[in-house]
N, C-alpha and C positions, 0 to 999 in steps of 0.2 A: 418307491425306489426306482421304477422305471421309470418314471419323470426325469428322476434328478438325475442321473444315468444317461437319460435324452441330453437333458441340457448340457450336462460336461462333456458329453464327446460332440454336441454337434451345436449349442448355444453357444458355450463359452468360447472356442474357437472361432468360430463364425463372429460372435460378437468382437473379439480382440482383432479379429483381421481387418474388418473395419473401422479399429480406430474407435470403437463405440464403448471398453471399459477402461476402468481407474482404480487397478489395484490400490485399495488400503490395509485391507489386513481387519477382520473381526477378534475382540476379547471377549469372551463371558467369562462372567464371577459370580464367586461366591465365599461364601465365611470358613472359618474352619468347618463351622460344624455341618460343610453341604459339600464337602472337598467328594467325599464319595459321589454325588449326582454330579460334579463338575467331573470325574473322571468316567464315569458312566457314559457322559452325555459326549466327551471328547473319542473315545472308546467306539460311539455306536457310529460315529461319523468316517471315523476312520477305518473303520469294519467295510464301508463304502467305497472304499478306495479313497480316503478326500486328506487331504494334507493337515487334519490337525494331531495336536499335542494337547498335553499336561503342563502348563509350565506354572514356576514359583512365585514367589511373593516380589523377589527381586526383579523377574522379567515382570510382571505386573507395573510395578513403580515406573521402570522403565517404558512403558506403552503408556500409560497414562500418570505423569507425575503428581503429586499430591492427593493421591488417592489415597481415603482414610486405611488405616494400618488395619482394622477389621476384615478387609477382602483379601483375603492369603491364599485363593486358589483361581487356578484360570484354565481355561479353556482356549486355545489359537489359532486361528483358519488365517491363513496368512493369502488364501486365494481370495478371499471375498473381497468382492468390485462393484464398483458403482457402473450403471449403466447411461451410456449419456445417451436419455429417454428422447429429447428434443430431435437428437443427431438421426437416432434410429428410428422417428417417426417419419421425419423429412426423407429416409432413404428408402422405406418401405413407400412413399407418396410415391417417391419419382421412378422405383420400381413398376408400382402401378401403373404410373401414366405410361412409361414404356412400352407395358403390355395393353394400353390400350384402353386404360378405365378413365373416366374423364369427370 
């Protein structure tokens, strides 16, 4: 929990200020008969402070269309982002050089 804690006050910021993430937004599924571990599991995230939800079969279809009719529970992190890994390697490099490492 301190981790993830670290990284959303001082990653995620740090990373978006440079231009370095790409919000998409995360789904997890499940069947009816897993609707309690998918609210569980959106439950313990958010207990975190972290922006998910429960949401229905309807917003399901709509994030991912033609998803078989069997997955009727979701889970939603509308924070989760792609790191552009390349951007942020090149910038930790030139940080380095900066400081002097060659």
């Amino acid at each position: 929990a301190a981790v993830l804690e670290h990284a959303r006050k001082v990653g995620g910021p740090a990373l978006r200020a440079l231009g370095m993430l790409s919000r998409r937004g995360a789904l997890y599924i499940g069947r009816a008969d897993e609707a309690g571990q998918v609210e569980a599991f959106a439950s313990e995230f958010a207990a975190l402070g972290l922006d998910f939800s429960v949401v229905d079969r309807a917003r399901i279809a709509a994030i991912v269309p033609g998803l078989r009719p069997a997955w009727t529970s979701g889970a939603w992190d509308p924070d989760c982002a792609d790191i552009d890994v390349g951007g942020l390697h090149q910038h930790y490099l030139g940080a380095a050089r900066r400081a002097g490492a060659e």
